[in-house]
N, C-alpha and C positions, 0 to 999 in steps of 0.2 A: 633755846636754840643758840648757845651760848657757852664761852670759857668765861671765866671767872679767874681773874691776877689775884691768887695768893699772895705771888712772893716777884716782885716785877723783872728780880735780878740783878745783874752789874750795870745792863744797858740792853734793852728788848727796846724793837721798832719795828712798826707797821711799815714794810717794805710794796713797792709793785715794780713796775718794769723803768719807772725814772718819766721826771718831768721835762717831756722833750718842749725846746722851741721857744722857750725863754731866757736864754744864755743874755742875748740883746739887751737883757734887760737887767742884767747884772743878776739873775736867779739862775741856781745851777740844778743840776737832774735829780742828785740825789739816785734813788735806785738802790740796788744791791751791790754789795760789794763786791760778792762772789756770783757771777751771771751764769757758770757753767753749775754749781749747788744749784740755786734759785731756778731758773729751768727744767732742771730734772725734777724739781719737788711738784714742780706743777702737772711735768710731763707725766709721773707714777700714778698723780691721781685723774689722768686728762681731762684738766683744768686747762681754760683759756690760759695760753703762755704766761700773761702779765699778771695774772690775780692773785691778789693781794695775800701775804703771807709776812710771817716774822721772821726779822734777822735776830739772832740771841749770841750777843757776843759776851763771853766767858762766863757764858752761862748762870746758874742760879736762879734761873726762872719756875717757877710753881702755879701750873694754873687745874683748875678744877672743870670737870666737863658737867656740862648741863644739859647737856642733850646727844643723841650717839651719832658719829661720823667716821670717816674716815680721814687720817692722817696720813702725810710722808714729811718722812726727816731725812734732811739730806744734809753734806757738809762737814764741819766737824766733829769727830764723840765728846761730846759735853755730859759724857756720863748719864744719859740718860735713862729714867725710870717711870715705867706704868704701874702704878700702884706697889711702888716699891721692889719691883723688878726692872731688871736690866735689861732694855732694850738697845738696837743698834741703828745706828744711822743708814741713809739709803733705803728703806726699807719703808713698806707702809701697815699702818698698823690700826684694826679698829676701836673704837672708843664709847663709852658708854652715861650716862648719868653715875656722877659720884666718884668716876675713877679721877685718879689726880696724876697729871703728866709733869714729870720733873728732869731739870736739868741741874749737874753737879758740874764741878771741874773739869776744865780742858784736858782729853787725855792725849788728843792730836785736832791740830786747827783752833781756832779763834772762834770758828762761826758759825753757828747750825740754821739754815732754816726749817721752817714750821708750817707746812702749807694744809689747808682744811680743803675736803670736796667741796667745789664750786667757788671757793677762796673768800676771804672774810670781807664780810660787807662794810665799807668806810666810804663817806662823803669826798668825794675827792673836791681836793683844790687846785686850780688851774690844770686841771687835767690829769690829775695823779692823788694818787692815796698817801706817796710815799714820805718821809717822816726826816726834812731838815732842822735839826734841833736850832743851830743857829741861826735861818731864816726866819723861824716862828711856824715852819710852813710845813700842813701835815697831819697824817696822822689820824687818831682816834678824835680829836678834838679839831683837827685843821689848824693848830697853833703849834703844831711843831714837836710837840711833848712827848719822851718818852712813855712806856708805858709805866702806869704806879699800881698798886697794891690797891683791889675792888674794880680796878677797871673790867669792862664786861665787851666781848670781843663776838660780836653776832656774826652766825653764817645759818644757812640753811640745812637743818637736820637730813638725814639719809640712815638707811639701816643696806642698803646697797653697798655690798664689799668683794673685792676681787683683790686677792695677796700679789702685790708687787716689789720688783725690786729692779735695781739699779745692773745694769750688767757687770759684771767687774771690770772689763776694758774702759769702763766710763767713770771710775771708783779713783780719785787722787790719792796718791800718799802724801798726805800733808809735813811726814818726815824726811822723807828724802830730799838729796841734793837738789837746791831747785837753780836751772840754769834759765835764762829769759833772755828772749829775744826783742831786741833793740831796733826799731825805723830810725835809719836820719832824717831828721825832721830839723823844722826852728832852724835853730840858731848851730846845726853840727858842727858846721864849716870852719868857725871860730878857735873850733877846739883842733889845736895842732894834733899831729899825727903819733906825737910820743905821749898826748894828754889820752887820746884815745886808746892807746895799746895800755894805756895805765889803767884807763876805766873798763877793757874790757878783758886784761889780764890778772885782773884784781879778785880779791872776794870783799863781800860786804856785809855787817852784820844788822841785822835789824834790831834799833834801838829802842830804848821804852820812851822815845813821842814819837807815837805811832798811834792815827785816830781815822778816822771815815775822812777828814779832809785830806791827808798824806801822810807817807811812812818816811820818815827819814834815816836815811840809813851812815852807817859808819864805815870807816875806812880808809885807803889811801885816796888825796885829797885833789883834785882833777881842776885847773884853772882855763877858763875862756880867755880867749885876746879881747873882748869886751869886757868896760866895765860895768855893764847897765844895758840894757834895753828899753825902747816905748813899750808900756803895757800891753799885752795884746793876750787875743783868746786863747784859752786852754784846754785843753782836750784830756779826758779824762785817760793814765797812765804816761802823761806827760811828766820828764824826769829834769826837774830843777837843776842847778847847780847854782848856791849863792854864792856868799865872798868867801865860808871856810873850804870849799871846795865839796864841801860834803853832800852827794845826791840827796835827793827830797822830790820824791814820784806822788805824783797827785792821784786824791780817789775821788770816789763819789760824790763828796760833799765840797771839793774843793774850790776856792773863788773861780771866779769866771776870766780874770784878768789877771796875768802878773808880768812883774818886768825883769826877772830873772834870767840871764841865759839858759836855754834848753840843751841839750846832749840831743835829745830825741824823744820815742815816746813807746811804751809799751804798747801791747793789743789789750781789750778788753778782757780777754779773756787769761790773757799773761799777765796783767795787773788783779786778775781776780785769785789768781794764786798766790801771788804775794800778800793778798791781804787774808790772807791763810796761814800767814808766816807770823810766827811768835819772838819777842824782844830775845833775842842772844840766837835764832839763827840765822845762818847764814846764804847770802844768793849770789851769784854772779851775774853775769853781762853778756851777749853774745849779737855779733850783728844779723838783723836779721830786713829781709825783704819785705817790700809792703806786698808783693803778689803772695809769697807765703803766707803772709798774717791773712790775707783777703780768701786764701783755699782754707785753711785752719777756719776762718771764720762759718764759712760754706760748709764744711763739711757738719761743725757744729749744729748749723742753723739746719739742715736738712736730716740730721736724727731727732731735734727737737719739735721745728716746725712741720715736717712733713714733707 
């Protein structure tokens, strides 16, 4: 009742819904990158929202099935293959002893998840499954570990299948122009009025350091009338500005404290698209309302939750 890592990939992690309510303590959530992928995968197989599943970023994962279930893949096409055919994301698919599920090159997005009926069973730590490599915290082992080659990923067999898919209204183009909405938040204030029409009349390209803690991005170069701030908490899609001027929006994995001036700060669901975004494209800026981000968010939560 079991996958079996072939082949572990570039970077596969035991994902669930994020480790709330230890920020205080200097440990961050962690969680999924992408919340609006991650949700549907559980939602196709109704699966409790949070249960555990795999982020597979740029793919090259190989696991072997040990028992039959049902899957869904949501996120990005990583090239995906059952038994050497071409299957597609969004989609849920059943599985058997012997067959082998594989992920090849990005052909759109960064990030697929991998969700099992009933979702994979993992020890949680401090209250989550989910997989901070550089906390230690996590994971198949609770040490934080990605996953390796023989790892064996238990869930509950089923031969119970019903074909689902994703609607296409809920379906991202991970190539299209992505525009994001921006809360003033932090430290806005600071940032004069010609700093802001420059951040948000600008385009920016997403660079290659770009990791589960932040994406930094490039561009025309934005300065605060601060030069420092007291450390203080972070909020996950909160958008840095250091001394080169150059954005740097915090994800999942990012510290819990920095003393960076802020611009502001994405929605979850706005910073889960970005991290969808691949080194050389490009996003821009837009201001946007906390009441919008807060109906965006509701509307989300009431096709997924119910």
């Amino acid at each position: 009742m079991s996958f079996e890592v072939l082949n572990p990939g570039m970077l596969t992690l035991l994902q669930d819904s994020g480790r709330i309510g230890f920020q205080h303590l200097g440990i961050t959530t962690g969680g999924p990158m992408d919340e609006h992928a991650f949700y549907w995968a559980n939602r196709l197989l109704g699966n409790k929202p949070d249960a555990a599943q795999l982020e597979i970023t740029f793919g090259q994962l190989q696991l072997q099935v040990n028992a039959a279930t049902t899957v869904a893949i949501t996120g990005a096409d990583l090239s995906a293959t059952l038994n050497d055919k071409a299957i597609q994301p969004w989609l849920t698919y059943t599985v058997k002893p012997g067959d082998v599920l594989a992920f090849g090159a990005p052909k759109s997005g960064l990030r697929t998840y991998l969700s099992v009926a009933g979702g994979f069973e993992c020890e949680p730590k401090l209250g989550s499954c989910s997989t901070v490599k550089r906390e230690q915290l996590g994971g198949l082992t609770g040490l934080g570990d990605a996953l390796k080659t023989g790892d064996i990923l238990p869930f509950t067999a089923t031969t119970e299948f019903t074909e689902q898919r994703t609607p296409k209204w809920a379906i991202p183009d991970y190539d299209a122009p992505l525009e994001l909405g921006v809360m003033p938040s932090y430290q806005h204030a600071s940032f004069s009025h010609d700093e802001q029409m420059t951040f948000f009349t600008s385009e920016y390209e997403v660079s290659q350091n770009i990791d589960r803690m932040g994406y930094r991005l490039s561009g025309a170069p934005v300065k605060s009338s601060l030069d420092g701030i007291i450390s203080e908490g972070i909020a996950f899609g909160a958008i840095q500005i250091p001394n080169d001027g150059q954005p740097i929006v915090l994800m999942k994995d990012r510290q819990t404290i920095g003393g960076y001036p802020k611009i502001g700060c994405l929605s979850s669901l706005g910073a889960g698209q970005l991290s969808q975004r691949q080194p050389g494209q490009i996003v821009t800026f837009s201001p946007m309302d906390v009441a919008d981000a807060e109906v965006e968010r509701r509307l989300f939560n009431r096709v997924i939750f119910g």
